[in-house]
N, C-alpha and C positions, 0 to 999 in steps of 0.2 A: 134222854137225848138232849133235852134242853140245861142241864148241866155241864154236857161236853162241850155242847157246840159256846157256851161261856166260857169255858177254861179254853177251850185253845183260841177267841177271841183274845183272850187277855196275852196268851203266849206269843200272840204274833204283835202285840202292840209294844210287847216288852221288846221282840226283837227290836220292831223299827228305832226306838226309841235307842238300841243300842245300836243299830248301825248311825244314825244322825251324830252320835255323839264322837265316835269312833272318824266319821269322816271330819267332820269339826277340826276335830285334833287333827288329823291330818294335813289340811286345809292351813290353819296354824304354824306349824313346824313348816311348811313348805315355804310360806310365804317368811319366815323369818329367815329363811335360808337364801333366799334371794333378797331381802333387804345387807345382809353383808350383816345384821346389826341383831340385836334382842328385842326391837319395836319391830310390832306388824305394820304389813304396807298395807295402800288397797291393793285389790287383787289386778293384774294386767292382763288383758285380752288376746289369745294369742293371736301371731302373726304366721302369715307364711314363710319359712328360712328363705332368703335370696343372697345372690351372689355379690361379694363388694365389690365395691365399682372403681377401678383405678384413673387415681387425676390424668384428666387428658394431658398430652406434651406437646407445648407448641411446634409448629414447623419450623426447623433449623432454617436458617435464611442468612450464608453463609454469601459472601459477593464475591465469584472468584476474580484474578487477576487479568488484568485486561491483556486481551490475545493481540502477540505483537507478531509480521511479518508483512516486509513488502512486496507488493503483487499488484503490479506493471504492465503495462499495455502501448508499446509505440503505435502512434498515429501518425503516417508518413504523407507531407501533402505535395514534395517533388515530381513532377511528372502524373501527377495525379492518383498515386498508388492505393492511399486508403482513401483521402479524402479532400476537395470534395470528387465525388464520381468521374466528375467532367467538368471541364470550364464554362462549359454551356446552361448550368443549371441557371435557375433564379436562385433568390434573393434565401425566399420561404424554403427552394429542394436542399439549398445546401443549408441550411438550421433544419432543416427537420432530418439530413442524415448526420448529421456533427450529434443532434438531438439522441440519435437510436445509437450510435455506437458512446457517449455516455451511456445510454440505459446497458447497453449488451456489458460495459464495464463492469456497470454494477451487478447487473445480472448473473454474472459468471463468477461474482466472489472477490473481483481486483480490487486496488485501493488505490490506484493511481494512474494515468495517463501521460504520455509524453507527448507533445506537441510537437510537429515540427513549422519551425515559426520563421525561420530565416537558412533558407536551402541553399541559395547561392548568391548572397547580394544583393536579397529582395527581402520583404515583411509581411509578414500574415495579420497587418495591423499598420491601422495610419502612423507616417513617421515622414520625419523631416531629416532625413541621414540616407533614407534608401528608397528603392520604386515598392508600390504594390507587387504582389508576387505574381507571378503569369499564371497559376494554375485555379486561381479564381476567377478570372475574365478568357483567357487565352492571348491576353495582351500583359505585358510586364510594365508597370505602372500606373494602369486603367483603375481607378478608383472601382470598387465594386459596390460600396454604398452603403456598408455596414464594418463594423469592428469583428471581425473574425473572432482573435483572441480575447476581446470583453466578454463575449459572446460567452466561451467555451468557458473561460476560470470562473463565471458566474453560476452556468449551467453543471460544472464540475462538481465546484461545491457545494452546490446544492444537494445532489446526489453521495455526499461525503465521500467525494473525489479527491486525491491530490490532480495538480496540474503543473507539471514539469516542461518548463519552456524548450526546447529544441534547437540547438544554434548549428551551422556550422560555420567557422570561422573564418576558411580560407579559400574553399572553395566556389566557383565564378559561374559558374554556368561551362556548358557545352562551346563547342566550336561553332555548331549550329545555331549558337544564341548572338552568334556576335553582332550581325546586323540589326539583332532584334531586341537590343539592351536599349534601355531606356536612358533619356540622357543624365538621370540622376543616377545611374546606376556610378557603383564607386570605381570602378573599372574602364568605366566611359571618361569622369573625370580626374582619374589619375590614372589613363594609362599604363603608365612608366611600372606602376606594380601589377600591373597584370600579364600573367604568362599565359601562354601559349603551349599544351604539351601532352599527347598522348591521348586526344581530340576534346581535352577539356581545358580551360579556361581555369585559371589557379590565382590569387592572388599570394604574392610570393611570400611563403613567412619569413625569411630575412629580411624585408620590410619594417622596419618601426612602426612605416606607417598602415599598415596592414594590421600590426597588432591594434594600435590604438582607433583604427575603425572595428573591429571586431570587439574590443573593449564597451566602445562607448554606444553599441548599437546596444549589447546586454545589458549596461548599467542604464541605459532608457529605457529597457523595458522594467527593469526593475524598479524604478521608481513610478512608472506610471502603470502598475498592474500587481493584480495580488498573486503571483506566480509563488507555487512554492518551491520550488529549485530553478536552475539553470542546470542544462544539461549539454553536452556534447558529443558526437559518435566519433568514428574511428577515422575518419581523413585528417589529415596533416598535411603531410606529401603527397603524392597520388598515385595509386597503386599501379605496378608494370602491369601494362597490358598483355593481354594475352597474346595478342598479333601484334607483328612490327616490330618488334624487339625492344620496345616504349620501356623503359624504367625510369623511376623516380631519380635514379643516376644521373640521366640526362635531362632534370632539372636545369632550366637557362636562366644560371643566377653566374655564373661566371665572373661581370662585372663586380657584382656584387660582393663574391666572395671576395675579389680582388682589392677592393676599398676595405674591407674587413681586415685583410695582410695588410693593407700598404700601413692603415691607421693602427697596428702594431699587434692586430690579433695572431695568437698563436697555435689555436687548433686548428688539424687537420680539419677538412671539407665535409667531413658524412660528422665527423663530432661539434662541428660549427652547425649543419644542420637541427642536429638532435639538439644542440645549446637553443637554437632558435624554438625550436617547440616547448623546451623546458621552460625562458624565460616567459612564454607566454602564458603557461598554466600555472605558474608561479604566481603570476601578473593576475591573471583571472580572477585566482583564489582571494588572491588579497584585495583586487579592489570589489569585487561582491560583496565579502562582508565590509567593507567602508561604507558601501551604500546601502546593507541589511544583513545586519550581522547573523538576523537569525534565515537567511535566505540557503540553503543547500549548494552543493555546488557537486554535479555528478558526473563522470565520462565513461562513455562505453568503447574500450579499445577493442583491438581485434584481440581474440582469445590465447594467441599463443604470442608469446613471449620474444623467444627466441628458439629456433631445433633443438633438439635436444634437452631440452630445459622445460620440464622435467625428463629423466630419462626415459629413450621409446618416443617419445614427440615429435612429429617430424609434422613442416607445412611451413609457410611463406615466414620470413624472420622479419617480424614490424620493426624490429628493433637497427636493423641493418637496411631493409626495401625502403621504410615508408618513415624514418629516421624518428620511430613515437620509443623514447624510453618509458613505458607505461610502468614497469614495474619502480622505476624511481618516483614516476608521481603518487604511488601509493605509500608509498616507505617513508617518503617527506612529507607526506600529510598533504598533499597538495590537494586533497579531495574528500568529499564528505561521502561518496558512494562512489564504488568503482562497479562498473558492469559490464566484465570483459564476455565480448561475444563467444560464446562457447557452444557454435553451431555443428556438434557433430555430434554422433548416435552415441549411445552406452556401447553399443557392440564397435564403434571404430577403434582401430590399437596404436594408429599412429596418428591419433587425434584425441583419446580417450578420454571423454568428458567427468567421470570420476577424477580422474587422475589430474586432471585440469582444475576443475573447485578445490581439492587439495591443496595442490602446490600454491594457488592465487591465498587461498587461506593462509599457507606457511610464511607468503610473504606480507601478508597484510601484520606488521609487527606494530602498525599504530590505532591496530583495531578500528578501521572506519568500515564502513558498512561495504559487505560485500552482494551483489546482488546481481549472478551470470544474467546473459542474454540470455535465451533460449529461440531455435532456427522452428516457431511453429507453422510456418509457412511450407514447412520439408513437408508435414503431414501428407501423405496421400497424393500428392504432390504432380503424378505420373511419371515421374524421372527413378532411374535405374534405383539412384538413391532416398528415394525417395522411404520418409519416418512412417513406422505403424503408429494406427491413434494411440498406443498405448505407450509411447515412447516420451511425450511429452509429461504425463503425470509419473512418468518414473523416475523422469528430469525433478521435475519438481520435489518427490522426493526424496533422491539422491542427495540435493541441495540441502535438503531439509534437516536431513540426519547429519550433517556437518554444522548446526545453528549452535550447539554447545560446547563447540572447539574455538579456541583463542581463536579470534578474527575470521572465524567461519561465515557461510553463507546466513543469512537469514532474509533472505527473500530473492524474487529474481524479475527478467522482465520478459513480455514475449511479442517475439518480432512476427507476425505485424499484427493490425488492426481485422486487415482484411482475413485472415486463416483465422483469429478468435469469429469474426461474423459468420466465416464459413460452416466450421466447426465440421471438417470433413471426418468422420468415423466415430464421430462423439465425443473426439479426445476434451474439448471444454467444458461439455457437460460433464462429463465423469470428471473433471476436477472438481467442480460444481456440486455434485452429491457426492465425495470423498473428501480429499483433499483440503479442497474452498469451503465445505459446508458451514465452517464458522465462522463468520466475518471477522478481519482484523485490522488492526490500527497498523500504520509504522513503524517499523522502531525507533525509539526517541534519539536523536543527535545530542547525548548532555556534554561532548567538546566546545558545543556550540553556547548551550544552557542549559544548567542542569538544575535550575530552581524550579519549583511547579506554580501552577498558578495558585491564586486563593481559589478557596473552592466556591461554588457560588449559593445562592438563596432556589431553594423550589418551593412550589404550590402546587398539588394537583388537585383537582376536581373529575368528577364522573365517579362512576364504581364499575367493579364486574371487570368485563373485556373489553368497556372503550373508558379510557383517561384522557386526559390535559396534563399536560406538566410544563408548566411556566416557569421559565427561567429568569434568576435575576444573576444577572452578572459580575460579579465582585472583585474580578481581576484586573487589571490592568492590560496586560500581557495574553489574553487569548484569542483563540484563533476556531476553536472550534467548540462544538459540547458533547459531549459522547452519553446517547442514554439506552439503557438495558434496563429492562424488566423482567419477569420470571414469569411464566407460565407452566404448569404441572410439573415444575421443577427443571424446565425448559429454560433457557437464556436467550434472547434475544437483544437486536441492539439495534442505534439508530447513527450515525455522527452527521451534527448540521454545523453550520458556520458560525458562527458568534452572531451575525445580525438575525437568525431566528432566537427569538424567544417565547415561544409556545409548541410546543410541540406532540399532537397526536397520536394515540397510542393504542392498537387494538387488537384484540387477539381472540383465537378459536377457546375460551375457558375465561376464569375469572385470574386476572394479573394480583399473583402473590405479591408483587413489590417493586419498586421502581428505584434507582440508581443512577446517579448524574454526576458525571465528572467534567471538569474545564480541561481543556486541554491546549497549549499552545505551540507555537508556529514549527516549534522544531517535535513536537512530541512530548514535552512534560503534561501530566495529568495531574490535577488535585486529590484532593481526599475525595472519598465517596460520599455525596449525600443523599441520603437512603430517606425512602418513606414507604410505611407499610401501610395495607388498609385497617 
C-alpha cells in the first residue's frame, strides 16, 4: 500500500507541473497577441465592456429675422370718444386712463398708437398757434395743467410704442361750437376762411391760408416732440349729409372760386377743388420731411375710391363727394403709409373688403406701406350690421396674406381705442393668442433711409432666468433698441427707446442667449450683437 499510495503521489505532481507549464504558455502567446508585437506586456486587468459615449453638440442658437408688421390703434379725443372719458376728470384720472390704454396697446400685441392731437382748430398740447382742446376741460382754451402729448410719446415709448400724431387740417368745429371758440381759435381770427355748411364749421381749403395754418401747426409739433409720424383721416370737404340735402357741392367758396377765374385759373370747380387738396398733401409731404426727414407721413382716406372701381364696388365717390383724389396721393408718393378705411365685412359684395386691399395693392405702384383701417367698433356693435368677434381677426388675416404681393398690405390699424378696451366677444384677445402672439417691429421706411445704424456694445450680468443687459450705444442715428432672448428655444423680445440703457430680463427657465439690435427712427436695424452664457 505504501508503494501506491507514492507512485500516484508522484503522478499527480507530474500532472500539476504540466498543467502550470501549459497555462504559462498560454498566458504568453495571449499576451503577445495583444501587444501587436513579439515583446510581452504586463498583463492588463479586465474591464467591464461599456458603451462609447458620443461628443455632446452644442445648441444651435440660430437669431431669427426680426418680425416686421404694423399694428395700429386710433385714439380718438373729439368729443370725448376714447379719451379722455370725460372733461370732468383730474389731472391724475386722465394719465392714469391714457396710462391703461397704452398698457391694453401693448397688451393686445399693437406696435403703434395714433393720437388725435388737433380735431378742429384746437391742441392736445400747449401752443401758441391754437386754443387748448375742449375735451380736456370742457372749456376750449382752458389750460388743463399738464402736456397731454409729452405725456403720452414718453409713456408710448416706453412701452415700445410708436406714437403717430393725428391732425386734421380743415376742419373747425360744429355749428354748436360757434359761440364757444376761443378767441385764439383760427377761425375766430380769421373769419373770412371759415365756413359755415352742413352744421359744421370748415376752414376752406381753397384758402392759402388755411393750408399754411394747418402746415405750420404740424411742423410745431414736430419740432417740439418726438412723434414718429404725422398722420391724417379722411376729411377734406365735408361729407353730404344725410338730411337736408347738405353736400360738399354746396361748398360757399363761390367768391373764391371766382378770384381763382378772374386771376386766369382754368379748371372747372370740383377739379379746382380736388387741385386744392392735392396741393396741400403735396405741400405736407414735402415740408415734413424739411423739418425731419426721417419723420412718416401717413393718411387714412375713406376706403373706396371711386363706384365701381374695382368692379362690383359700389358706396359714396370721395373722389367726386368729398373732392379727396386719394388714389393719386398714393401713386405720386405723396405718402409714406396710406390706410384707406376699409370698414366693411368679408361677407359684403358691394363693399368687399378683399377686393378692396387688392385693388389699393394694385395701385400702390410706389410700394409705400399699405396698412387698411379696420371698422373694430362694428364688433357686436347691436346694430343690424353689426361684425361677429371673428370678423376682425380674419380682416387681419386677409390683409396679412397679401404682405408678399408688390405693394401689398403689411399691417393695418383699428378704429377705435374704445372696441380694442372693450374687446366684446374676444375678438382682441384671440388676436392676442393667434395672430399677435409674436411681437413685431414696423416695417422699415428705406425711401426715407435705408442705412442701419452701427450696431452697439452689450454687457450682461446675472445668470439663469434673470439678466442685465446694458447697452452702449454707438450710433448716431437711433431711436430705439430692440432686445430678444431665447428661452427653451422660445423667442422673446423687449424694444426701449434709445435713452434706456440697461435693460432687465427674466424668464420662466434659464436664457440661452440674448440679442440686441439698434434700430432707428424710420426702422433700420443693425447687426445682431449676440452673447451666450
Amino acid at each position: 500500500m505504501a508503494n501506491a499510495e507514492q507512485a500516484r503521489g508522484e503522478f499527480l505532481a507530474y500532472l500539476g507541473g504540466m498543467m502550470r507549464r501549459l497555462i504559462s504558455t498560454i498566458v504568453l502567446l495571449t499576451l503577445a497577441a495583444c501587444s501587436g508585437g513579439d515583446t510581452p506586456t504586463a498583463p492588463v486587468t479586465p474591464t467591464t465592456p461599456t458603451t462609447p459615449t458620443t461628443p455632446t453638440t452644442p445648441v444651435a442658437f440660430t437669431v431669427p429675422a426680426i418680425t416686421r408688421e404694423f399694428r395700429g390703434m386710433w385714439i380718438a379725443t373729439v368729443a370725448n370718444i376714447d379719451w379722455p372719458s370725460s372733461p370732468t376728470l383730474t389731472v391724475a384720472q386722465q394719465q392714469a386712463e391714457m396710462l391703461a390704454l397704452l398698457d391694453l396697446a401693448q397688451q393686445r400685441g399693437l406696435n403703434a398708437v395714433v393720437l388725435h392731437v388737433r380735431a378742429a382748430g384746437d391742441a392736445l398740447y400747449p401752443s401758441t398757434l391754437e386754443p387748448w382742446m375742449r375735451s380736456l376741460t370742457g372749456t376750449q382754451g382752458t389750460n388743463p395743467g399738464w402736456d397731454p402729448l409729452q405725456f403720452a410719446v414718453t409713456q408710448a415709448h416706453e412701452r415700445g410704442l410708436e406714437l403717430h400724431a393725428w391732425f386734421n387740417p380743415f376742419r373747425a368745429g360744429n355749428l354748436s361750437d360757434t359761440l364757444r371758440l376761443a378767441p385764439n381759435h383760427f377761425g375766430v381770427r380769421r373769419p373770412d376762411v371759415m365756413k359755415r355748411i352742413c352744421g359744421q364749421l370748415w376752414f376752406d381749403p381753397g384758402e392759402s391760408a388755411s393750408h399754411d395754418q394747418a402746415i405750420a401747426v404740424i411742423t410745431d409739433v414736430l419740432r417740439r416732440y418726438a412723434v414718429d409720424a404725422i398722420h391724417l383721416d379722411d376729411y377734406f370737404y365735408p361729407y353730404p349729409a344725410s338730411t337736408g340735402g347738405c353736400t360738399a357741392a354746396s361748398f360757399p367758396d363761390s367768391a373764391l372760386f371766382a378770384r381763382y377765374q378772374a386771376g386766369g385759373g382754368t379748371l372747372g370747380r370740383d377739379d379746382w377743388r380736388r387741385d386744392n387738396i392735392n396741393r396741400f398733401v403735396e405741400r405736407l409731404y414735402r415740408d415734413v420731411h424739411a423739418v425731419t426727414p426721417t419723420a412718416r407721413v401717413g393718411i387714412s382716406p375713406f376706403g373706396i375710391w371711386r363706384p365701381g372701381i374695382p368692379a362690383g364696388i359700389n358706396g359714396l365717390d370721395s373722389y367726386a363727394a368729398i373732392y379727396a383724389d386719394s388714389r393719386l396721393w398714393l401713386q405720386r408718393g405723396w405718402v409714406d403709409y396710406f390706410a384707406p378705411q376699409l370698414y366693411w365685412s368679408t361677407a359684403s359684395t358691394a363693399q368687399n373688403f378683399l377686393a378692396l386691399v387688392q385693388w389699393w395693392a394694385q395701385q400702390n405702384t410706389m410700394t409705400r406701406h399699405l396698412w387698411p383701417g379696420l371698422a373694430s367698433y362694428r364688433v357686436q356693435d347691436g346694430t343690424t350690421s353689426a361684425f361677429s368677434s371673428s370678423e376682425i381677426p380674419t380682416q387681419v388675416d386677409l390683409a396679412r396674406q397679401q404682405s408678399t404681393k408688390a405693394g401689398g398690405a403689411t399691417g393695418v390699424i383699428l378704429y377705435n381705442a374704445t372696441s380694442v378696451k372693450n374687446d366684446r366677444g374676444g375678438w382682441a384677445s384671440t388676436l392676442r393668442g393667434g395672430l399677435y402672439a409674436q411681437d413685431a417691429l414696423p416695417p422699415a421706411t428705406p425711401w426715407l433711409d435705408a442705412v442701419p445704424p452701427a450696431d452697439p456694445a452689450i454687457a450682461v450680468t446675472g445668470s439663469g432666468a434673470t439678466l442685465s443687459v446694458t447697452i452702449t450705444d454707438r450710433a448716431t442715428d437711433s431711436w430705439w433698441f430692440l432686445v430678444r432672448w431665447r428661452v427653451g428655444g422660445v423667442w422673446r423680445q423687449r424694444l426701449v427707446p434709445r435713452s434706456v440703457t440697461s435693460v432687465p430680463i427674466s424668464a420662466a427657465g434659464t436664457i440661452e442667449g440674448v440679442v440686441v439690435n439698434t434700430v432707428d427712427r424710420v426702422g433700420n436695424a443693425s447687426g445682431d450683437v449676440i452673447w451666450r452664457p
